[in-house]
PAMILO-874490 format. One record per residue (C-alpha): residue number from 0; residue in one letter; chain; x negated, y negated, z negated. Coordinates in steps of 0.001 Angstrom, whole numbers, plus 500000, padded with zeros to 6 digits. Layout:
% PAMILO-874490
{pt NUM 'a' 'A' {X Y Z}},
...
This chain:
% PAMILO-874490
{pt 0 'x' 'A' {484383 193130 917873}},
{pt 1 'x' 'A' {486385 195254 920016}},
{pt 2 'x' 'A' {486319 199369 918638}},
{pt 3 'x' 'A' {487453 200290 922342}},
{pt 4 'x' 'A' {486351 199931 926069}},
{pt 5 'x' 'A' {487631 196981 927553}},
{pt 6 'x' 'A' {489963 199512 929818}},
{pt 7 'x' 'A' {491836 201296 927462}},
{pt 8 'x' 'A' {495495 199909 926080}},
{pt 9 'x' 'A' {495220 199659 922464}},
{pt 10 'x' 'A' {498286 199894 919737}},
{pt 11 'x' 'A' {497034 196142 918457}},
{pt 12 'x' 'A' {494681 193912 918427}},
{pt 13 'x' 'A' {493777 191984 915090}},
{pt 14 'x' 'A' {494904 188097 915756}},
{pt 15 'x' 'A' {492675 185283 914329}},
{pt 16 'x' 'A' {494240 185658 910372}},
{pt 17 'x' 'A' {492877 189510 910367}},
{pt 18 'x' 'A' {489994 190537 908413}},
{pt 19 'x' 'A' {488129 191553 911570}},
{pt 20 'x' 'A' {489637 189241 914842}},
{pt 21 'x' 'A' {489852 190865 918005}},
{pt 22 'x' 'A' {489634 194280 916838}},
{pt 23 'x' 'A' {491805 196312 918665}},
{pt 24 'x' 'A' {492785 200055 916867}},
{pt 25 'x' 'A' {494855 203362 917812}},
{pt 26 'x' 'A' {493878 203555 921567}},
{pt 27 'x' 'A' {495347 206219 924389}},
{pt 28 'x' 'A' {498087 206579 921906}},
{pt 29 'x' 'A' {501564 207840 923480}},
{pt 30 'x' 'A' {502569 205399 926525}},
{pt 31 'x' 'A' {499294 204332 927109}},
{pt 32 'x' 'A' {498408 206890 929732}},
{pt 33 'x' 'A' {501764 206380 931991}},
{pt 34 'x' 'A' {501086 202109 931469}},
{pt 35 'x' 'A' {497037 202794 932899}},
{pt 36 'x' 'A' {498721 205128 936108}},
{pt 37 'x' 'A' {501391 202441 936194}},
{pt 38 'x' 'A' {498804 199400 936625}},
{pt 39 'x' 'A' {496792 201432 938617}},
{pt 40 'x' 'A' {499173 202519 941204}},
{pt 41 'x' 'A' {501114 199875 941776}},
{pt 42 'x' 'A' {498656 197125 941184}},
{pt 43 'x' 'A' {495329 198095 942326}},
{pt 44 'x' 'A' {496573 200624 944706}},
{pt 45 'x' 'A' {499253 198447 945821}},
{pt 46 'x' 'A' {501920 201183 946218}},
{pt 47 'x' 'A' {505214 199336 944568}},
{pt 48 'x' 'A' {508481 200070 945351}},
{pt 49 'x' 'A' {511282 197257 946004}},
{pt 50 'x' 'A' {514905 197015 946582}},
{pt 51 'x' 'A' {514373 196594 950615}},
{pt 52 'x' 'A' {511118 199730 950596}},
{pt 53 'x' 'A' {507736 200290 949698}},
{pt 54 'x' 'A' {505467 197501 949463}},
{pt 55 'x' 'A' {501727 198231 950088}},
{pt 56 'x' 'A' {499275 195637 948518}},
{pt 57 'x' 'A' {496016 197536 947624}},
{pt 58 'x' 'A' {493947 194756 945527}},
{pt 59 'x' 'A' {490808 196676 945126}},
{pt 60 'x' 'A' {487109 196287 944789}},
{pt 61 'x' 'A' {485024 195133 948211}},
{pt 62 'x' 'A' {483014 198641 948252}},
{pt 63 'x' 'A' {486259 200716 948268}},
{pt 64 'x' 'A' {486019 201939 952117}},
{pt 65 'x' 'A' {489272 203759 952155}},
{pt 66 'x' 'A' {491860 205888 950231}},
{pt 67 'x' 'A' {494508 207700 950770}},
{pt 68 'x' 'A' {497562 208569 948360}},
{pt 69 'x' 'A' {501086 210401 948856}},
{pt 70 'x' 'A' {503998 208648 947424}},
{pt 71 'x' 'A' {507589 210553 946947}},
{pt 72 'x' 'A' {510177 207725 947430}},
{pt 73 'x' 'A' {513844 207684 947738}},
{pt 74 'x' 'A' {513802 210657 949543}},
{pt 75 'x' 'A' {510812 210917 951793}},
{pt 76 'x' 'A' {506895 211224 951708}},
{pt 77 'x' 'A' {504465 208620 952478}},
{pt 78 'x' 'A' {500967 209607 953421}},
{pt 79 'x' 'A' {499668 206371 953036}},
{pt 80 'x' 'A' {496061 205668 953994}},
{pt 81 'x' 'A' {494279 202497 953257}},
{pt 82 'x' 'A' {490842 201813 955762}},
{pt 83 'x' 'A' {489016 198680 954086}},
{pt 84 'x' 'A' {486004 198303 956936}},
{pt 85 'x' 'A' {485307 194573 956311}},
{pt 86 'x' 'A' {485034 195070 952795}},
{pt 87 'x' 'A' {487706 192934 951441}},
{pt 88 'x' 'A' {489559 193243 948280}},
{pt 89 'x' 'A' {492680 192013 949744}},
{pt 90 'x' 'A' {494855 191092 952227}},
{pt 91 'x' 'A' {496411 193221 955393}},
{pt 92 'x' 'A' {495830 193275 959072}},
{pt 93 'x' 'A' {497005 195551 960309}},
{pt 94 'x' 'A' {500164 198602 959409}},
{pt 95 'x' 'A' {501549 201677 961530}},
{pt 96 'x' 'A' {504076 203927 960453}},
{pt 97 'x' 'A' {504401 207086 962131}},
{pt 98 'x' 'A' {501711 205982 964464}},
{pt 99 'x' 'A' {503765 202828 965901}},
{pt 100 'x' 'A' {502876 199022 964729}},
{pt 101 'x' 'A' {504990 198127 962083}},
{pt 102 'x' 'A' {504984 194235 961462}},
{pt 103 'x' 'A' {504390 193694 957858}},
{pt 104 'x' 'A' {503590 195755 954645}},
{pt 105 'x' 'A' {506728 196830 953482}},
{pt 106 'x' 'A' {507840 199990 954837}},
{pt 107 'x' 'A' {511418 200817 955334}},
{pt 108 'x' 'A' {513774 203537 953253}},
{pt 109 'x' 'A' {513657 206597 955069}},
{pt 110 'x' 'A' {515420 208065 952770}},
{pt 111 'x' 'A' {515484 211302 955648}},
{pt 112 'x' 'A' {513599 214221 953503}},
{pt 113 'x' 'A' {510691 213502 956172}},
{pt 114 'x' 'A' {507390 213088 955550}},
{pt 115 'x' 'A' {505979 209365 957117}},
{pt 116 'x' 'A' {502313 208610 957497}},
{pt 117 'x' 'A' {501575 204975 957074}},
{pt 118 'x' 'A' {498052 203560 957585}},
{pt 119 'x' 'A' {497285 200389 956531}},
{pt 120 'x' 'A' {494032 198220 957673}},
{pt 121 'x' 'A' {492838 195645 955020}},
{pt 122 'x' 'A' {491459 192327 956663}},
């Protein structure tokens, strides 16, 4: 038995010595919500910074047909939009920045106080 949806973080969850197994207690408790936008973000979005720039990854569901999300970092703005029109969950064909091809998915420091618009294809 599990007393929460499968998608929330819970404090614990009882191990196999507990008088009820598997039950997890004390969800959305402080943390939790900055760990879901954390996951979600950087994981199913994609958008993850790294020492070298931002990396964009999107891993998201097949019906997803685009999004779109602004990311401050290290002094810029990214309007980054992700187009998904073969329905895949992952994978990149195809990135511009600023309009020009850029040749992989990790977009450089700017670092200029600009704003950048990346566009990413997934294929």
């Amino acid at each position: 038995m599990h007393k929460t949806e499968p998608y929330v973080y819970a404090q614990m969850v009882a191990g196999k010595d507990a008088f009820k197994p598997g039950e997890a207690k004390n969800s959305w408790l402080t943390g939790t919500a900055s760990w879901n936008f954390y996951a979600v973000s950087q994981y199913m979005l994609g958008i993850r910074p790294e020492y070298d720039g931002l990396l964009i990854d999107p891993c998201i569901p097949t019906d997803w047909k685009a999004f779109k999300a602004t990311r401050k970092f290290r002094g810029a703005t990214y309007q980054i939009e992700v187009v998904n029109p073969n329905g895949k969950s992952k994978g990149i064909s195809e990135v511009t920045v600023d309009g020009l091809p850029h040749k992989s998915n990790l977009i450089p420091v700017f670092g200029d106080g600009k704003e950048h618009k990346v566009k990413v294809i997934l294929g």
